[in-house]
C-alpha positions in Angstrom: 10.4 -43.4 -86.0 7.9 -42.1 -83.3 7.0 -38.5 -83.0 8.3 -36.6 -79.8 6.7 -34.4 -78.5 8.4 -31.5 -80.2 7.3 -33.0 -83.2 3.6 -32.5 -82.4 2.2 -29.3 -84.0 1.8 -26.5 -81.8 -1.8 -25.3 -81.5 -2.6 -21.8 -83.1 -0.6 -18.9 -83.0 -3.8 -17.0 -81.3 -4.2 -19.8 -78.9 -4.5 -17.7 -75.4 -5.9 -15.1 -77.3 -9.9 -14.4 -76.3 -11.8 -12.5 -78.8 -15.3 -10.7 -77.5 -17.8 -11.0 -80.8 -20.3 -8.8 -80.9 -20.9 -8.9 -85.0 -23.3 -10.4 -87.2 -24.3 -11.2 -91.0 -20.3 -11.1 -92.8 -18.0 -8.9 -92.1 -17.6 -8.9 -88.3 -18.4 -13.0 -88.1 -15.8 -13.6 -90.9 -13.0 -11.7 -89.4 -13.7 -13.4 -86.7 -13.4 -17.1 -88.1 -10.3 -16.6 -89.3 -8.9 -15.6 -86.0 -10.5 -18.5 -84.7 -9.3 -20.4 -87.4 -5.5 -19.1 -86.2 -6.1 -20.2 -82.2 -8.4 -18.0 -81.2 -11.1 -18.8 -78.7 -14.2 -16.7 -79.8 -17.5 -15.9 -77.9 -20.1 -14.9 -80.0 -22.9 -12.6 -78.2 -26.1 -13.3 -79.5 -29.4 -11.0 -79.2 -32.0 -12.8 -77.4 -35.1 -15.1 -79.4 -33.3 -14.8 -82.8 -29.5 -14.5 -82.2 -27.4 -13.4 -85.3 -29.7 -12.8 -88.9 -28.0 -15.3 -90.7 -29.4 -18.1 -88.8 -32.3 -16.9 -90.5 -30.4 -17.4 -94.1 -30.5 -20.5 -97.0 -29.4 -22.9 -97.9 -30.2 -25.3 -94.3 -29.5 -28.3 -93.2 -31.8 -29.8 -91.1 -33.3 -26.9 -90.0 -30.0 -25.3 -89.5 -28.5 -22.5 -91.7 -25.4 -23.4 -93.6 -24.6 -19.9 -94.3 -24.6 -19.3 -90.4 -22.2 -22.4 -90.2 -19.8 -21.5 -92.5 -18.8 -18.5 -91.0 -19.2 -19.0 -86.9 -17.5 -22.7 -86.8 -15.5 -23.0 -83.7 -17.5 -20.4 -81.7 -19.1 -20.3 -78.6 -22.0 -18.7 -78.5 -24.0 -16.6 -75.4 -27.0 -14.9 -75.6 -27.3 -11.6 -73.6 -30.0 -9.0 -71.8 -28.0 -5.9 -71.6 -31.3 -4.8 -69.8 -30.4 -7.8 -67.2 -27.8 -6.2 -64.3 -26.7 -9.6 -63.9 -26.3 -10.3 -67.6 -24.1 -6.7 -67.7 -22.2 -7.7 -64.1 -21.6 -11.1 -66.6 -20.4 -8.6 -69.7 -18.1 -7.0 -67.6 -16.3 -10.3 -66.5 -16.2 -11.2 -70.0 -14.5 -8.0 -70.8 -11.8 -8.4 -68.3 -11.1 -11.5 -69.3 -11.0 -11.0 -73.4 -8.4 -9.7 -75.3 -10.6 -8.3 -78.3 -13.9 -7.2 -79.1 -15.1 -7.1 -82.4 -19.0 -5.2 -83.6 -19.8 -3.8 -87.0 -23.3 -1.8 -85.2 -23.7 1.4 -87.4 -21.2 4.3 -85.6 -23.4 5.3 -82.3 -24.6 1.8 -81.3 -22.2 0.8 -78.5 -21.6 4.2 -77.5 -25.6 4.1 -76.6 -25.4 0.5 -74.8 -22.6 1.9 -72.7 -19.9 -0.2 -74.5 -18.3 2.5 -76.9 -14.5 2.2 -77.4 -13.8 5.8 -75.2 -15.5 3.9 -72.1 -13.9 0.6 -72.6 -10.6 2.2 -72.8 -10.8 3.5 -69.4 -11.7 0.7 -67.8 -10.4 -1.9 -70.1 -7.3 -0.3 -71.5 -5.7 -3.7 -72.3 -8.3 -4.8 -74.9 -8.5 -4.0 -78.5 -11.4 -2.7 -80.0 -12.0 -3.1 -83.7 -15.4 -2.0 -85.3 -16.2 -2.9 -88.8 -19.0 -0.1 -90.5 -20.1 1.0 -93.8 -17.9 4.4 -93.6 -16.0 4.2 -90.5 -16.2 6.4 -87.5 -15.5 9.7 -89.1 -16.3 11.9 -91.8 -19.2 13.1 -93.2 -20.9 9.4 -94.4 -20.1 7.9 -91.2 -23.5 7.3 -90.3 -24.5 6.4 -93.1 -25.7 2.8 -93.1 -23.3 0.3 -95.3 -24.1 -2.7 -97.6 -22.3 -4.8 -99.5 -23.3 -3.6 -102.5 -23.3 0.0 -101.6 -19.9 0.0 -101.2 -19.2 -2.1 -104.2 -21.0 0.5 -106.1 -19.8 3.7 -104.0 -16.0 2.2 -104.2 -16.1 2.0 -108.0 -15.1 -2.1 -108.2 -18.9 -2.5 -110.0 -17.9 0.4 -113.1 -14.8 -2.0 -113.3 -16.6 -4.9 -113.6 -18.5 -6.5 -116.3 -18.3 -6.2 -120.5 -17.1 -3.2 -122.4 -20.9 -3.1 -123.6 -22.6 -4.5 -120.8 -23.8 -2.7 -117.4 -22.2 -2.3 -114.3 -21.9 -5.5 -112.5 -21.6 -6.7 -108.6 -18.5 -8.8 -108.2 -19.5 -12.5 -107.8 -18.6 -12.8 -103.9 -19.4 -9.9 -101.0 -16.1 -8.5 -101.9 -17.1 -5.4 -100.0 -17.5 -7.8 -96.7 -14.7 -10.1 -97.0 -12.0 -7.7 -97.7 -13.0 -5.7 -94.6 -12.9 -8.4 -92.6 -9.5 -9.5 -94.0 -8.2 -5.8 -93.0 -10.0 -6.1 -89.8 -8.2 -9.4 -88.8 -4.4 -7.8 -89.8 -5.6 -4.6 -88.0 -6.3 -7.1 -84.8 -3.1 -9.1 -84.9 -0.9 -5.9 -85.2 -2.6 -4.4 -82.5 -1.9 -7.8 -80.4 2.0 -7.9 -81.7 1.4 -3.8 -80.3 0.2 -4.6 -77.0 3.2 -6.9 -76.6 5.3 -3.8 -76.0 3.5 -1.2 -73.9 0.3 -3.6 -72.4 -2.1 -1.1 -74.3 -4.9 -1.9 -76.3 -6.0 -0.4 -79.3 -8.8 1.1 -81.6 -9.4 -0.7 -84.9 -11.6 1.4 -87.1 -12.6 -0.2 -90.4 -14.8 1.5 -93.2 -15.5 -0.9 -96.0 -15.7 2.2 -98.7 -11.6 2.7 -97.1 -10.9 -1.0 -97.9 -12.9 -0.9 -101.2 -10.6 2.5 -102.4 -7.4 0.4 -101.0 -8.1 -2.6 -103.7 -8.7 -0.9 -106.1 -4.5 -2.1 -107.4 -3.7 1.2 -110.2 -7.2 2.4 -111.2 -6.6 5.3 -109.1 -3.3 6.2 -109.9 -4.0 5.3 -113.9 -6.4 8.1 -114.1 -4.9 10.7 -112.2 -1.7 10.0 -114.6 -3.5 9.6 -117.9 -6.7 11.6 -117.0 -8.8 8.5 -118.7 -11.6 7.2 -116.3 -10.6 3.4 -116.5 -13.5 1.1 -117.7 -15.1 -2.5 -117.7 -12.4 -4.4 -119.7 -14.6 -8.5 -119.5 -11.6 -10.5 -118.3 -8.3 -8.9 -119.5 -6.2 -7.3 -117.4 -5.5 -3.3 -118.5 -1.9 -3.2 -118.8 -0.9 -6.9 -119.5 -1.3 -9.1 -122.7 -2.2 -12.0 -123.5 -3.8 -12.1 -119.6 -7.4 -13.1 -120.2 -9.8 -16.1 -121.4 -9.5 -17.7 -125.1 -11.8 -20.2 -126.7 -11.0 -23.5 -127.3 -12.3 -26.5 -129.3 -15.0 -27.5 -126.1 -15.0 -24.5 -123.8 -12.8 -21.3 -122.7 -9.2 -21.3 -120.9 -7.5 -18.9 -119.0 -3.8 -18.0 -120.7 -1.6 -15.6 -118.5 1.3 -14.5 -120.0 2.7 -11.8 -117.8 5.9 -10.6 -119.4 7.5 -11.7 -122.4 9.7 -14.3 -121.6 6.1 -16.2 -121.2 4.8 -15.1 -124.5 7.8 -16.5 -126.0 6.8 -19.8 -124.1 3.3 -19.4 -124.6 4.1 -19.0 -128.4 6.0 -21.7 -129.1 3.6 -24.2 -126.4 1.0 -23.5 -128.7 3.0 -23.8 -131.8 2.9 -20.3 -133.1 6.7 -19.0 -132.8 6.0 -16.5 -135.6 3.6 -14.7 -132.9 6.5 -13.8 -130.8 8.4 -12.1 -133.8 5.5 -10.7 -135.1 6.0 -6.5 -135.1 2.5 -5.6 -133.2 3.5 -8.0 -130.3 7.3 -7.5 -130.0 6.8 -5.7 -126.2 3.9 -6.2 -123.6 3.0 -2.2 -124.6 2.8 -3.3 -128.3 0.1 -6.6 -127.7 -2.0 -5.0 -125.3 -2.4 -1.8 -128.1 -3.0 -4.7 -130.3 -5.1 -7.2 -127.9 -7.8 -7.7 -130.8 -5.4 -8.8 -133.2 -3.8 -10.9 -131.0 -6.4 -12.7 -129.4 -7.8 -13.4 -133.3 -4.3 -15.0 -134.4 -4.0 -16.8 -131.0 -7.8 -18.4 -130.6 -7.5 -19.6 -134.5 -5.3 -22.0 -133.2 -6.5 -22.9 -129.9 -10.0 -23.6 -131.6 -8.5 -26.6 -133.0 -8.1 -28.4 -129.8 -9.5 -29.6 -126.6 -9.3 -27.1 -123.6 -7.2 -29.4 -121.6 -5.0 -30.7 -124.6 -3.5 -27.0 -124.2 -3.6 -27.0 -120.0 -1.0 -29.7 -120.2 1.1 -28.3 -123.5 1.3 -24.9 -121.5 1.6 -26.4 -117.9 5.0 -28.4 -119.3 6.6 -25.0 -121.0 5.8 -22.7 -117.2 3.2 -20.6 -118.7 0.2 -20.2 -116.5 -2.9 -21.0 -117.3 -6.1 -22.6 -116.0 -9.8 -24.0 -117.6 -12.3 -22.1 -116.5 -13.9 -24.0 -113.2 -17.0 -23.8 -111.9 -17.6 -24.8 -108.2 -19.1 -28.3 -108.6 -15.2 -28.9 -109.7 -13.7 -27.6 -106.6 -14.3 -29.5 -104.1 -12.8 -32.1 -105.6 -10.1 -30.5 -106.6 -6.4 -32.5 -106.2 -4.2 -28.9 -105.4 -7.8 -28.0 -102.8 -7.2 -31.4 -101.2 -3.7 -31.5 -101.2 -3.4 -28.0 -99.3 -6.6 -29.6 -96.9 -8.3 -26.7 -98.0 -12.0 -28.3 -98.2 -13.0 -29.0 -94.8 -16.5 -29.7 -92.8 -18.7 -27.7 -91.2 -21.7 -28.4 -89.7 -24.6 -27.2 -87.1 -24.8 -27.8 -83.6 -26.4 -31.2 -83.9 -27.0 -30.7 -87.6 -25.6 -32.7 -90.9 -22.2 -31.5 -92.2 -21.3 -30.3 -95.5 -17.7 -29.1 -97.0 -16.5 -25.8 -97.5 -13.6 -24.3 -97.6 -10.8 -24.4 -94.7 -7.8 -22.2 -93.7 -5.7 -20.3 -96.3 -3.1 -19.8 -93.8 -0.8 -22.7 -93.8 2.3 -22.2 -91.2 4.9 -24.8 -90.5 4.8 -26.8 -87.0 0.9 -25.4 -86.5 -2.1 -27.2 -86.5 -4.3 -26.9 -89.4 -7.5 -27.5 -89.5 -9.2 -30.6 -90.0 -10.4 -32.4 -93.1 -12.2 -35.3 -91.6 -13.5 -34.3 -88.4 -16.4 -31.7 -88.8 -16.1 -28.3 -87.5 -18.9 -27.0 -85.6 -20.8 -24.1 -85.3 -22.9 -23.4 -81.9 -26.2 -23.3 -81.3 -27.8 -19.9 -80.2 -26.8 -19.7 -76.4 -25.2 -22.6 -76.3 -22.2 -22.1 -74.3 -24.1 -20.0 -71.7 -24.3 -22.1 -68.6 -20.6 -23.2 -69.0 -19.8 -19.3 -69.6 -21.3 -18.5 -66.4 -20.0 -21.6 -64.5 -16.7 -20.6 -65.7 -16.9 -16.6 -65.1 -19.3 -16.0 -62.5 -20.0 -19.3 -60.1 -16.7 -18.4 -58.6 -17.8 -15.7 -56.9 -20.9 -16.8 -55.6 -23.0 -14.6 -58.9 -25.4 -17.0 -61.0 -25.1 -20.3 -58.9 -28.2 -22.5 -60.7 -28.1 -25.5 -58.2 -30.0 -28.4 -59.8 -30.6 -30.6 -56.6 -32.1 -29.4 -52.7 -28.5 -30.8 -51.5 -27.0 -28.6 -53.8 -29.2 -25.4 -52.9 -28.4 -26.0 -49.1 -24.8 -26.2 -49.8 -25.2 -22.6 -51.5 -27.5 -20.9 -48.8 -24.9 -22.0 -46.4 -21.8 -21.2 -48.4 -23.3 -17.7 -49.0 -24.4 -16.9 -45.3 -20.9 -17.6 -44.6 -21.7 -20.1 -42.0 -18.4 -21.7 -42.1 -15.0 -19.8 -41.6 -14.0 -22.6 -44.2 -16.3 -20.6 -46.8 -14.3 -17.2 -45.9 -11.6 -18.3 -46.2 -11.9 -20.3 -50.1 -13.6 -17.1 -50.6 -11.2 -14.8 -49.5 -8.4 -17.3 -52.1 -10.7 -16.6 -55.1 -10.8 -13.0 -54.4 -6.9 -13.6 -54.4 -6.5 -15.5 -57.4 -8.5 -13.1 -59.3 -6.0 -10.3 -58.7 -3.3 -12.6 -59.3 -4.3 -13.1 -62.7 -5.6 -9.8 -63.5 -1.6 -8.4 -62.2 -0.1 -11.1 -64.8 -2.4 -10.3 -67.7 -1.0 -6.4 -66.9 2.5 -7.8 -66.5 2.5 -9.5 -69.5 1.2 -7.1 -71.8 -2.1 -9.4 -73.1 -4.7 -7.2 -69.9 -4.4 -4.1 -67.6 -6.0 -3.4 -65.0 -9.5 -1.8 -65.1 -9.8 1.4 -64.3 -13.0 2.1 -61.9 -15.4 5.3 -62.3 -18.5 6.1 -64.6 -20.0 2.8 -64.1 -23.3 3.9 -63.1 -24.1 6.5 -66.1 -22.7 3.9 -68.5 -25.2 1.0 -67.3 -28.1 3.6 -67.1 -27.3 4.5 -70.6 -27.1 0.7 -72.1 -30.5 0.0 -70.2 -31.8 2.4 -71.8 -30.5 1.3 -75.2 -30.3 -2.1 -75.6 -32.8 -1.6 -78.5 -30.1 -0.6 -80.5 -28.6 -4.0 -80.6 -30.9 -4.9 -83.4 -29.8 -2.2 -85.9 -28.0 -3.7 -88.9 -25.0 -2.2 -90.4 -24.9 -4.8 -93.6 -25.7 -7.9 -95.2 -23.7 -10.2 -97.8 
């Protein structure tokens, strides 16, 4: 049977939705790529001569960073001179026009370019503002710079991580980053579902220390109950047994027996019923008191076979459980492919690789695609069509590429022609027409005029301050 067209999947949910990106390195790019990832059209404004660092970071691919790639696929990109009256006149269309603007500058930094959120909410009261930093906009750290690491560290997630006789250790991803972006992007699409109801936009204010003390599940709460500063614990989880890695004949597994229905499954999978009547592992309290004694009994059987011999005894029985994978095995991976979870990615005229896609699978949407490569722009890239689309309208930043054309525009701007006024005059028109149904609907509002002049004068003055670096991965 042929599809209808209400069988088509719909595009995004954040199609419509324009999103203003001022960020670089992680964070900020990353929130980003998953709105885009949901609909979104992103613009991503570059710093002239190098644009964002990461173009700058390994591995490449033909001359073109993959780690730049993987996070700024299906962006536009435009580079910018906030120093340029034209290229702030430009900035100003782009703000009416966008829905969100997203920067993770060090607290100070758009306030000094003349783009801080108090400004923008005057005359842009429809958009929503989200800034990603170290430590957030208040308290006494907020101007403190903020790394990765740092807040990995400050957050207490490294004392958590690691050996009970080892050091300290930095969880194996920017966890700091991602899970700032993450609560960045629901912050966003709140504020949108928000706006909805009363046309106004919205300050996002992210710290990562904040989203670092958020995931940090009962280690908080543990020690203020029990007064015991939780430690490293390797792989096993505090207050669950068995919930951690066991050796096998050729290599390690993962067993996960969260209550104890499972052990009772897990016990008799692995033929060892007598484990589940045993007294020291009777109740979930009782095993993880006795952990050491249990994982002895249970890896003196598992030592006996094959790693994956005991994936499929436990897999048929409901007990999770998993080998231990490294990432050669996951692109690969049947479940990964299945969910069209490995995608490509590749530079603006570069070679493309896989990485991963979209978590965020929703019924009748498009998903992203496996086969076709998603691409990340060049630096300044979608300027010209940016300006064609913005500014040519009104007669700003015409670039005519033949004498013909130049005429045309000399004429068309002396206002030779009452034809000219009058298209003019129906542009002028249009523009208000859409800037009174962005307000009516709820997604703009209309700018509010005044302190224009200061505001420029200040962002001249400090467009220095674009290159200061809040973090890194």
């Amino acid at each position: 049977m042929a599809n209808t067209p209400l069988d088509e999947p719909k595009k995004g949910p954040l199609d419509g939705v324009t999103v203003l990106d001022f960020s670089r390195v992680l964070a900020g790019p990353y929130c980003t790529m998953v709105l885009a990832d949901l609909g979104a059209r992103v613009i991503k404004v570059e710093k002239i001569g190098t644009g964002d660092d990461t173009r700058e970071f390994g591995p490449f691919v033909e001359n073109e960073s993959a780690y730049f790639s993987c996070f700024n696929r299906n962006k536009e990109s435009i580079v910018l001179d906030i120093k340029s009256p034209r290229d702030r006149e430009l900035l100003e269309r782009l703000l009416d026009e966008s829905d969100v603007l997203v920067e993770n500058f060090r607290p100070g930094v758009m306030e000094r370019l003349g783009y801080g959120p108090e400004r923008l909410a005057q005359t842009h009261p429809h958009l929503i503002y989200s800034s990603i930093s170290g430590f957030g906009h208040t308290g006494p750290f907020s101007e403190l710079p903020g790394y990765d690491m740092v807040v990995q560290a400050m957050g207490g997630v490294m004392s958590l991580t690691g050996w009970p006789d080892g050091e300290p250790a930095r969880v194996g991803t920017s966890f700091g980053d991602l899970s700032a972006a993450l609560f960045a992007a629901v912050g966003i699409i709140s504020s949108l579902y928000s706006r909805t109801k009363d046309a106004q936009g919205t300050r996002v204010d992210i710290g990562m220390l904040d989203c670092q003390a958020a995931m940090m599940e009962t280690a908080l709460a543990r020690y203020d109950i029990e007064g015991v500063v939780p430690n490293r614990t390797g792989d096993c989880h505090p207050s669950l047994a068995p919930f951690e890695s066991f050796k096998a004949e050729d290599g390690k597994l993962v067993i996960a027996a969260g209550n104890d229905t499972l052990f009772l499954l897990m016990a008799d999978a692995i033929g060892a019923s007598r484990l589940a009547f045993d007294p020291r592992f009777i109740t979930n309290d009782l095993r993880c008191q006795n952990r050491p004694a249990l994982v002895e009994e249970m890896e003196r059987i598992l030592t006996t076979r094959p790693v994956q011999h005991w994936v499929d005894l436990l897999n048929e029985e409901g007990v999770p459980c998993s080998p231990i994978n490294t990432i050669d095995k996951l692109l690969d991976h049947p479940q990964l492919k299945a969910r069209n979870m490995i995608v490509q990615v590749q530079g603006s005229a570069g070679k493309p690789f896989r990485t991963a896609g979209n978590p965020i699978k929703m019924t009748g949407r498009v998903d992203l695609g496996s086969d076709t490569p998603l691409v990340a722009p060049g630096l300044g890239q979608h300027r010209q069509a940016i300006l064609d689309e913005l500014m040519a309208r009104h007669g700003s930043y015409c670039l005519p590429s033949t004498p013909g054309q130049a005429d045309k525009a000399r004429s068309a701007k002396a206002g030779s022609t009452s034809s000219g006024q009058r298209q003019g005059a129906q542009s002028d028109q249009a523009a208000r027409a859409r800037q009174d149904s962005r307000k009516a609907s709820g997604s703009a509002a209309t700018r509010i005029k005044g302190g224009q002049s200061a505001s420029d004068k200040q962002g001249q003055e400090s467009a220095r301050d674009l290159g200061k670096r809040v973090g890194k991965p």
